[in-house]
N, C-alpha and C positions, 0 to 999 in steps of 0.2 A: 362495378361491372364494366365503366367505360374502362378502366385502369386494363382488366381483365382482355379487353374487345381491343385495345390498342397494342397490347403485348403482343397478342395472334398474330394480329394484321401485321406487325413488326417482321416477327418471324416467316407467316408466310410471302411477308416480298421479298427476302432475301433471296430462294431459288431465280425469281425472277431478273431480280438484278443482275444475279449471276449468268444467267442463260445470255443476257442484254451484254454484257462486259465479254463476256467469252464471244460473244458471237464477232464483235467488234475489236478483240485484240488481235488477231493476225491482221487486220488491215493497216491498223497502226506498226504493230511490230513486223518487222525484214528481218532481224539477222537472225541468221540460219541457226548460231548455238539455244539462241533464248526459245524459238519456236521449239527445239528438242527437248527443253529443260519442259516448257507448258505442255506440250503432249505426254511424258513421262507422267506429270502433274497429273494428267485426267484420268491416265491407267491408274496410278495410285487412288485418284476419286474412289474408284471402282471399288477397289480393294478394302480402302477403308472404310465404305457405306458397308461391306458386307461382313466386315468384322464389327463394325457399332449394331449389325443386326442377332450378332453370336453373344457378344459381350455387353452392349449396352444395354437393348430387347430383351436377350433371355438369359443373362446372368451368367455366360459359362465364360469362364477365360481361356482363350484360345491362344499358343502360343507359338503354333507352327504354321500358320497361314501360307508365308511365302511357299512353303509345299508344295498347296493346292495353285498358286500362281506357276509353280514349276511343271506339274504337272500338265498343264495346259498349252502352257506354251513348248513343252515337250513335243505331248503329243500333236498339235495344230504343225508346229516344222518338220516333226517326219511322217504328219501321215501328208501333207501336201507334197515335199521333198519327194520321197523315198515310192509311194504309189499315187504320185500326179492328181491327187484328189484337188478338185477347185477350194479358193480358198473359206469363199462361205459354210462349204463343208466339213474342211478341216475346221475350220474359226466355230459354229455351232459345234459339233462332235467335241472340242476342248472342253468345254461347259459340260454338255453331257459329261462325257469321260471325267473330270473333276469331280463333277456331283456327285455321280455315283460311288466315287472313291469317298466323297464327303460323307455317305451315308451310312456306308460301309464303318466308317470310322464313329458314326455317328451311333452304332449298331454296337459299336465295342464302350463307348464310352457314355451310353445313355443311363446305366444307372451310378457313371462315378460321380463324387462328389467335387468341388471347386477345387481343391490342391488337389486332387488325384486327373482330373482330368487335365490341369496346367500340366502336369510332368507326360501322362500319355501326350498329349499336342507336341509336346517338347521332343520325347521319343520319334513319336511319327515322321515329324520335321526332319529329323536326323538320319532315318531308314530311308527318306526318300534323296535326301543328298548323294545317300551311300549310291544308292541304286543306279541314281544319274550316273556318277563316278563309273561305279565298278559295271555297268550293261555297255561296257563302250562302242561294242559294234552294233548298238542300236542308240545311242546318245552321244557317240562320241569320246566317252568318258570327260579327262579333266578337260580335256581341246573344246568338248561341248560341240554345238551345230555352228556351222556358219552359212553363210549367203543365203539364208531365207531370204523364199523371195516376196518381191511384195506385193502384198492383197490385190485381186483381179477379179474386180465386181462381172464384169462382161460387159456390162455398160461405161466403165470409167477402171483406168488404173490411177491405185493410190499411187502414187510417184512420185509426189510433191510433198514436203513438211504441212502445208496450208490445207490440201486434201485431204489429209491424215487426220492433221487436228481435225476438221471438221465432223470426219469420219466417228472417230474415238468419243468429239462432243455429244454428236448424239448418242451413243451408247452411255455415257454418263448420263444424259437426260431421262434415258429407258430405264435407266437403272433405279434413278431419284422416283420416278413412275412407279415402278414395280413394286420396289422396298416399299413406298408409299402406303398402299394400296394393301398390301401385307400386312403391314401395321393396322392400319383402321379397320383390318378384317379381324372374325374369330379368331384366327392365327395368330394376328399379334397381341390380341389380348391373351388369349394363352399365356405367350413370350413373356408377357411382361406378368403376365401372375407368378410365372414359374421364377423369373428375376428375384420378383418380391418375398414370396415364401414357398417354396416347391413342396413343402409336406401339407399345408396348410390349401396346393391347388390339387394334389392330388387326392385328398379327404373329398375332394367339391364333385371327384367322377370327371377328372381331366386326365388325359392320355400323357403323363408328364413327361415318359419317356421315348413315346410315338412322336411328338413335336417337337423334342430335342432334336430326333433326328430328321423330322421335316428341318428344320430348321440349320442345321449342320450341313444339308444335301444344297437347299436353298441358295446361302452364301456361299457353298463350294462351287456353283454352278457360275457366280457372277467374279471370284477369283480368278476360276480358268478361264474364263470368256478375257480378264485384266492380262492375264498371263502371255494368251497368245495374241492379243495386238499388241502388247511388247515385243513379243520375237518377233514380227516381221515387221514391223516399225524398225528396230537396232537392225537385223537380219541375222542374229547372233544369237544362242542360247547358250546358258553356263552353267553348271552344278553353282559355281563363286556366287551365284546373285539368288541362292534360294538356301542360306543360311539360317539360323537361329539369329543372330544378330538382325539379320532383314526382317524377320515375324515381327522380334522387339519393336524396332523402326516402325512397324505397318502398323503397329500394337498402338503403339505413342500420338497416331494420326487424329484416331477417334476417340483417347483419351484427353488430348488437348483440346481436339473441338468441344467435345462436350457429349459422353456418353448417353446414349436414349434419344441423341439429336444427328439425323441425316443431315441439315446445313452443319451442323458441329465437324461433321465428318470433312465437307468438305472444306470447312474455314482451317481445320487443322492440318490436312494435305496441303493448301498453300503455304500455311507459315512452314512447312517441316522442308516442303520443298523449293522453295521459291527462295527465301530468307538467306540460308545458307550461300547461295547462289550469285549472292550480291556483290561480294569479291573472292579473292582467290584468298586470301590472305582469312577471312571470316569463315570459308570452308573448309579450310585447314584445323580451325576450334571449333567444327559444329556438331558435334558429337557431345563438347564441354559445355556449348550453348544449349546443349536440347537437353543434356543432364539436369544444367539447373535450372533451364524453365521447368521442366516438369515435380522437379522438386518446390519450387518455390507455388507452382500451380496446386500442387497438392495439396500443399501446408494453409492457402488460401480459399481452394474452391477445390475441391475432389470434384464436382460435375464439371468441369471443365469451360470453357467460355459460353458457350450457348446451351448444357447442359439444364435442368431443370435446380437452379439454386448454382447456376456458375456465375462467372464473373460476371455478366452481363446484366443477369436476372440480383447480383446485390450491388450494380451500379446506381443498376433503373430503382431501385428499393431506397438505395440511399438518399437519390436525388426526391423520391416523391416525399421522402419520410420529411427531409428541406422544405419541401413546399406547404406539406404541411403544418410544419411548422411553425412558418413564415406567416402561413394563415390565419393560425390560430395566435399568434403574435399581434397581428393588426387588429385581429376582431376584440383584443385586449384593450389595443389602445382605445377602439372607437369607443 
């Protein structure tokens, strides 16, 4: 039981720690590129808490995500651009407008099964490229938006890297709140019945296809919320950055951290984006880097570092299995 009561307590100071270290990296850190690379970093947070709540939670494999990040930061730069909307407005309406498209989606693909819904996400990803592309006189087309402007609380402009981050941090915090809170609710137990066996929750008088798509609308809402404080963070929007290859990349965040684990989500967002980062020469092979961690993490732990039975959880296994050992070793000799 202590063994049990120490794991927890384990797990739950890691948010804290992190809330403590994020709070206190911009004070340490000045240059302007690194401060870009950790704000990037938080949007991704974002992104991949709400895909570990699609894929880790409730079992669907999602593989178009970056979409739902396009759509958002679509719509947040031109409804602010184009009819003057504040940006709180446009930044909430992203979320909305994402969700809803989430649900919509969630509405086509609620009774498909695990490879039929991978290839729909796949398709969807791909329609929404197109559209970016080809609606050009409402997106730009390949040129995409530029000079978004940036966020204007009324009380404060974000106008500074240090502001931003801060800004973004608490929205990663809301985020870790929310998802939270969803889980420990009926909703997440839902999610996570339907993960384990969806014919066997559905027998029980569970809505298996009503919660898919709550669930679907859910993390679509906290994508596009990712989506559009990237546009007006860079001030730039692109069809280029809401590829299939980008879902893969967003995919790999919450797979490394450790699926069914929100701090997974974010210890894997670090390593995918931080890591790489370290020289020029290292970003050049980080693509051959994240191939074969993920391969080698697979072949070792499918739950991933802080998943439930990942890395961490047969570290801590190994080391107690030592001790005891060790124990019963001595209680030999005595």
């Amino acid at each position: 039981m202590n063994q049990m009561g120490n794991k927890k307590s384990i797990k739950n100071m890691l948010p804290l720690i992190f809330v403590i270290a994020a709070v206190i990296l911009p004070i340490i850190v000045t240059n302007a590129y690194l401060m870009r690379v950790f704000i990037m970093m938080l949007c991704y947070m974002i992104i991949a808490m709400s895909i570990n709540l699609i894929v880790g939670f409730c079992g669907q494999l999602d593989f178009g995500r970056s979409a739902f990040v396009g759509l958002g930061a679509y719509f947040s730069a031109i409804v602010s651009m184009r009819l003057g909307v504040p940006f709180i407005i446009s930044f909430l309406g992203a979320g909305i407008f994402a969700g809803l498209v989430g649900a919509g989606l969630g509405l086509v693909c609620r009774k498909s099964t695990f490879d039929y819904l991978t290839l729909m996400t796949m398709g969807f990803n791909e329609i929404c490229r197109l559209i970016f592309i080809n609606c050009d006189k409402l997106t730009g087309g390949a040129l995409g938006i530029k000079k978004v402007p940036k966020p204007d609380l009324g009380f404060i402009v974000l106008d500074t890297p240090r502001k931003y981050y801060y800004f973004v941090l608490i929205f990663v915090v809301l985020t870790f709140v929310v998802m939270k809170n969803i889980i420990g609710s009926k909703y997440g137990r839902a999610f996570m019945a339907i993960r384990d066996d969806a014919t066997a929750t559905l027998y029980m008088g569970i809505d298996v296809a009503g919660y898919k798509v709550f669930n679907f609308a859910v993390a679509s809402v906290f994508s596009g919320l990712a989506g559009a404080l990237m546009a007006h963070y860079t001030g730039y929007v692109s069809p280029a950055s809401y590829t299939l290859d980008e879902s893969i990349l967003m995919l790999q965040m919450p797979i490394l951290g450790g699926l069914g684990s929100l701090p997974g989500s974010i210890v894997g967002t670090i390593i995918l984006q931080v890591l790489p980062e370290i020289s020029r020469t290292f970003y050049q092979y980080r693509l051959m880097f994240i191939g074969v961690l993920m391969v080698v993490l697979m072949g070792l732990a499918p739950n991933g570092l802080l998943g439930n039975g990942g890395i961490v959880d047969k570290i801590r296994f190994a080391i107690m299995k030592r001790q005891t050992k060790a124990k019963n070793s001595g209680k030999e000799m005595n």
